[in-house]
C-alpha positions in Angstrom: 0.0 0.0 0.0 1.9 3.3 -0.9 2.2 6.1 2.1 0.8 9.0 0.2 -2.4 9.5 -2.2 -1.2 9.1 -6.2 -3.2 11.3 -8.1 -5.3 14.6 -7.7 -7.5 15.4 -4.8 -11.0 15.0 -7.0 -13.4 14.6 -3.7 -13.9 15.1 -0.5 -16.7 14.4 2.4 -17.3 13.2 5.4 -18.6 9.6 6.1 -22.1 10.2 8.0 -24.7 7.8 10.1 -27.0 7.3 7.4 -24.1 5.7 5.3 -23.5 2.6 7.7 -23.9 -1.4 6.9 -25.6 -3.3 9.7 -22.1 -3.6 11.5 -21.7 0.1 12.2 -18.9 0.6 8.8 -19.3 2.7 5.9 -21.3 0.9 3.2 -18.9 -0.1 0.6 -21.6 1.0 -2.2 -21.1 4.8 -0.2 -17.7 4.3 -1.0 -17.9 3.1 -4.6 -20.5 6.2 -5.5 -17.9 8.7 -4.4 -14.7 7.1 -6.2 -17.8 7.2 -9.1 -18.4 10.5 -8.8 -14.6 11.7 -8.2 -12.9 10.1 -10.9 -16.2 11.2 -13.2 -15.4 15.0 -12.5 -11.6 14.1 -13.5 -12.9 12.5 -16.5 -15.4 15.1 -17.6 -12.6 17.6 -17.1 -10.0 16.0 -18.8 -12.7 14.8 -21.8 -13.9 18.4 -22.3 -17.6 16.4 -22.4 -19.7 14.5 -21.2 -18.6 11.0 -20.0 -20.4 8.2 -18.7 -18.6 5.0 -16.7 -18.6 2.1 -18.8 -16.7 -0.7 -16.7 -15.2 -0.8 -13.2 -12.9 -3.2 -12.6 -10.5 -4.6 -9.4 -12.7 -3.0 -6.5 -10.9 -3.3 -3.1 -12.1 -2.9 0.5 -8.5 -2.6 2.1 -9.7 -1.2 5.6 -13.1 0.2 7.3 -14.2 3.8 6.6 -15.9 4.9 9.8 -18.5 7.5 10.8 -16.9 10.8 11.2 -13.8 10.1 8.7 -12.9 12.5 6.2 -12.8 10.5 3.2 -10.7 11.5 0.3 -11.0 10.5 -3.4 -7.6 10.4 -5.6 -7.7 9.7 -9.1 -5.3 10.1 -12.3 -5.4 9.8 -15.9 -4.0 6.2 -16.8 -4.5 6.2 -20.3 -6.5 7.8 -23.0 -7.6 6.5 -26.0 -9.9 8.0 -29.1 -12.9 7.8 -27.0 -12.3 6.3 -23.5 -10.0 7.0 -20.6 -8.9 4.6 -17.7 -8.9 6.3 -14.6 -7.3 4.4 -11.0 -9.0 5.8 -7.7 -8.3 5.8 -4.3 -9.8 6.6 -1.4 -7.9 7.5 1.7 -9.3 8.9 5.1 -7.0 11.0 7.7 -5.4 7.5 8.7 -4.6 5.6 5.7 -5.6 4.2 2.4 -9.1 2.6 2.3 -10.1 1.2 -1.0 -8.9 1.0 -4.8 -10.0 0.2 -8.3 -9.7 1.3 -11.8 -12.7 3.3 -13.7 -13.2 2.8 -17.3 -14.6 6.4 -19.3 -16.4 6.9 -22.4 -16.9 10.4 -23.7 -20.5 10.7 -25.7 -22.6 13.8 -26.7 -26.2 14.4 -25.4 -27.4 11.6 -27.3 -25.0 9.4 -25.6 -22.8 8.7 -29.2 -19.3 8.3 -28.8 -17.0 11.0 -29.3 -13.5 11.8 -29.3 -11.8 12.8 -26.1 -10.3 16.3 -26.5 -6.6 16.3 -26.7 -4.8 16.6 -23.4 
C-alpha cells in the first residue's frame, strides 16, 4: 500500500450515520458512489464532455471507513484513448488508504454517441 495519495484530490466528504452497513462501517456501495463520482469529475474535465462510466474493474475494500472520517477520493489519468480514458481511484481517510479500483470512461454527446476525447 503506498504512504501517500497518487493522483489529484478529485473529492472530499465526510462519512455520516445514514451511510453505515448493519455492523456500524461505511457501506462499501457509499464508498464506490464517491470514487464514481470523483474520478467522473476528472474524466469530464480532462474529456472536455460529457462521459459516462462504462466498466469498473478490481474494487478493493483494504480497511473500514468509519462515521466521522474524512474521506478522500484520488484519481489520475492512466491512459486515454480515441474515446475512453482509464482512470485508478483511491480513497484514503485521515489514517490511511481505504479502498482501490480502476474506472473505465467513455466520452459521448447528449445523445449518448461516442465522441472523441479532447486532446490533453
Amino acid at each position: 500500500m503506498p504512504e501517500q495519495p497518487r493522483g489529484e484530490l478529485v473529492i472530499q466528504t465526510i462519512a455520516m450515520p445514514m451511510d453505515t452497513n448493519p455492523n456500524g462501517d461505511i457501506f462499501g456501495g457509499w464508498v464506490t458512489s464517491q470514487m464514481d463520482l470523483g474520478s467522473g469529475i476528472l474524466a469530464a474535465k480532462t474529456a472536455k464532455a460529457r462521459v459516462v462510466t462504462v466498466a469498473m474493474e478490481g474494487m478493493s475494500f483494504l480497511q473500514p471507513v468509519r462515521v466521522g472520517d474524512t474521506v478522500r477520493c484520488y484519481a489520475r489519468i492512466e491512459r486515454i484513448g480515441r474515446t475512453s480514458m482509464t482512470i485508478p481511484v483511491e480513497v484514503w481517510v485521515t489514517r490511511y488508504m481505504t479502498g482501490e479500483e480502476l474506472r473505465e470512461f467513455i466520452t459521448c454527446d447528449l445523445r449518448c454517441a461516442t465522441c472523441k476525447v479532447a486532446p490533453l
